[in-house]
N, C-alpha and C positions, 0 to 999 in steps of 0.2 A: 163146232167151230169155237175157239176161243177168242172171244168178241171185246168189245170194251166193259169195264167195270161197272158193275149195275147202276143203271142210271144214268149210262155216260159219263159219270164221274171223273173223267180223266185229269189227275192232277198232275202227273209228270209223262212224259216220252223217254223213254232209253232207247238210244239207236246205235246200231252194230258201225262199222264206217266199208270193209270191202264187202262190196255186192251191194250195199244200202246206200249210202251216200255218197260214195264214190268206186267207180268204176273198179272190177277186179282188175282190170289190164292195167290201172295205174298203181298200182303195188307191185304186180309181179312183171312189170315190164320197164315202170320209171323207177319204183322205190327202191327195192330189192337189190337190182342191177348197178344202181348208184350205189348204194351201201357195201357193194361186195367190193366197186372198182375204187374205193376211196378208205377203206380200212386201212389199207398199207400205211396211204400217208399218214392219218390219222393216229395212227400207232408212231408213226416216227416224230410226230409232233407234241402230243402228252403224252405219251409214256415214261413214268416220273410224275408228271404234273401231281402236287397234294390235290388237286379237285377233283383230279381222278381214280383217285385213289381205291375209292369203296367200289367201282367198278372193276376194277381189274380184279380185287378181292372177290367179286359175285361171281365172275367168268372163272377164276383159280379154283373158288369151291365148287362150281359147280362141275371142273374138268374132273377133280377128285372122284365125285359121285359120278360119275359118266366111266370114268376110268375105272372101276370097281363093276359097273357091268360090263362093258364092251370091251373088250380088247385092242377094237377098230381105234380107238381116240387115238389123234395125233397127241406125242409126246408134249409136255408142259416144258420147254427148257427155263431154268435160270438165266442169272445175269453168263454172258454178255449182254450187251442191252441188244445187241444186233440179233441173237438168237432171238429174246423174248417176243421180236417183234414179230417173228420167221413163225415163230411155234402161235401167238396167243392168232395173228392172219389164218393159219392153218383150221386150228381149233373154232375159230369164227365159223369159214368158209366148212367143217364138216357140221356142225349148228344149220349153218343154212342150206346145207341140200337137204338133209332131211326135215327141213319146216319145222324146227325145233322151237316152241313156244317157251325162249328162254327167256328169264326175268334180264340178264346181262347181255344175253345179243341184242333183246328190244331195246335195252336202254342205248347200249352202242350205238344201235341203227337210229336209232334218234338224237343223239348226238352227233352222227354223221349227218345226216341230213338235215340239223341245225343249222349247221354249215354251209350246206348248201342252198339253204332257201333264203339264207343271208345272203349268200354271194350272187342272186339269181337264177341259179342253177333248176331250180325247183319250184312248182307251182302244184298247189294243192288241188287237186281236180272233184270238183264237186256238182252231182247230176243237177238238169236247171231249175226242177222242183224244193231241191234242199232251203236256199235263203228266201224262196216265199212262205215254206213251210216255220221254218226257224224264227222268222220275223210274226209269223200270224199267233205261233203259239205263247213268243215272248209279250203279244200283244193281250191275249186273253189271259196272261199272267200261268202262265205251263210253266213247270219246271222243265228243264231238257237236259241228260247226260248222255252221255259217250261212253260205251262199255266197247272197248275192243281188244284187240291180244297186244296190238302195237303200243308203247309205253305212252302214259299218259304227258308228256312230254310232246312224242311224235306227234299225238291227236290235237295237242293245242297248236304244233307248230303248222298242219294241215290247212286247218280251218281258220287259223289267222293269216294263212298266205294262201286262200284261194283264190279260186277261178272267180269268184263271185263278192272278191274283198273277205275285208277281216269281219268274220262270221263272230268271231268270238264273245262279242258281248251276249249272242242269244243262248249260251250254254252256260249252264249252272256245275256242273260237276263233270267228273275224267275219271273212267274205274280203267284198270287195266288188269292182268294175272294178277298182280300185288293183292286185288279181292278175292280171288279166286277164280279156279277152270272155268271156261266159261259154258260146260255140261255139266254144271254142278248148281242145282238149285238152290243150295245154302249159300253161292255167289250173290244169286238176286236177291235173298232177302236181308243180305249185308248190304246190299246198295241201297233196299228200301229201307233199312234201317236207317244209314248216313244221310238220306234224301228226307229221312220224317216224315212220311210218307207211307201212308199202309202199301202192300203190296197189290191186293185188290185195282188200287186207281193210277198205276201205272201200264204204259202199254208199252210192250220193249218190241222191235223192230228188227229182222234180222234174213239174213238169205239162208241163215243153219238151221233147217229141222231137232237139231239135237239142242243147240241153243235153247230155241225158241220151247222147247220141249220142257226145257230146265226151269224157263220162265214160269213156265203156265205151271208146273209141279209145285212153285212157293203159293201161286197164287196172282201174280201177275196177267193182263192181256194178252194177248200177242198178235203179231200180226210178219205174214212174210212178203220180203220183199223179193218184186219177180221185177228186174231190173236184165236191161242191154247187157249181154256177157254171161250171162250168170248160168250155171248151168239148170237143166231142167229139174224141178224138185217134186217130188212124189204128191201125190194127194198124203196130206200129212192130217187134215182136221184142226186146218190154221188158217184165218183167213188170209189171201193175197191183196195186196197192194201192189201197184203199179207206178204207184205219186205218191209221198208222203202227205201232199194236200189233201189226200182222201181220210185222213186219221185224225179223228175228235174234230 
């Protein structure tokens, strides 16, 4: 089992957020769905904008690389502006069937759903153990971050408009891809580096086997979350959690 750091020593929590802190079925049935029916306008409304600029730039490079393997990629159009908007919707929407861990669709999709959790639309849904757990460990002085795929961005916009209020003062930090895969063990020791924080006395929190896998290979704890929805996970030689109340 990969247990807490010797001595209990737990000075930080890393937690994943689908399967761990909030439900899968509010990703791929609120978040996702929203992001796909809201891109269009999205794009007719900044496209142009200077603030958006470095993102369209991310989504253009990364259509080039994508277009140099597949063939499949929907074409890049230029101006007209009418095309770009036809082509870059298109180029989104094949990103998201196949669960493309893009640095430029996550950032979109968070910016789309900035939007919406401004207007109402959206509510960060978080299990009912998370804000006791979050509040207990801000109290015994834990660091606490957020490592997930969705941009660091979407994860603050979650947890400041949850189900359970703005969680946000109990988090220290927000890794997202920008650190790295998140089945790459040189990911976690760049987060324990940023946290100052040996790896040893962090416990990272996650529903992925392969994650959690990564973790334990820097040297980190781990611990798997077996949470409502989630699918079944192997005897991995990780311990399960049920409650994040049950960790340190």
């Amino acid at each position: 089992m990969s247990g807490p750091p010797a001595g209990g020593a737990v000075q930080a929590v890393l937690l994943d957020i689908e399967g761990t802190t909030t439900p899968i079925a509010f990703v791929t049935v609120v978040l996702f769905p929203y992001a796909r029916r809201h891109v269009g306008r999205f794009l007719e409304q900044h496209l142009g904008s200077p603030a958006h600029e470095s993102l369209w730039a991310t989504l253009r490079a990364e259509h080039e690389a994508d277009r140099r393997l597949d063939a499949d990629v929907p074409e890049w159009a230029e101006p007209p502006r009418s095309s770009r908007v036809e082509a870059i919707e298109a180029y989104v929407g094949w990103l998201m069937d196949r669960d493309r861990k893009s640095t430029g669709l996550k950032e979109l999709q968070g910016r789309i759903w900035e939007e919406g959790y401004a207007r109402g639309d959206l509510v960060g849904e978080v299990f009912p153990d998370v804000p006791v757990a979050l509040s207990r460990w801000h109290a015994d002085h834990r660091l606490v971050g957020i490592f997930s795929s969705g941009s660091t961005r979407a994860q603050r916009l979650l947890f400041r408009h949850s189900s359970a209020g703005d969680l946000t003062p109990y988090l220290t930090a927000y890794f997202d891809t920008t650190t790295g895969p998140k089945a790459e063990p040189s990911s976690y020791a760049r987060i324990a580096e940023s946290l100052r924080i040996a790896s040893e006395a962090v416990v990272f929190v996650s529903d992925s086997p392969r994650e959690l896998d990564a973790a334990r290979a820097c040297g980190m704890g781990t611990r798997l979350a077996v949470r409502p929805g989630n699918p079944p996970a192997p005897e991995i030689g990780h311990e399960r959690v049920l409650s994040l109340e049950e960790i340190a």
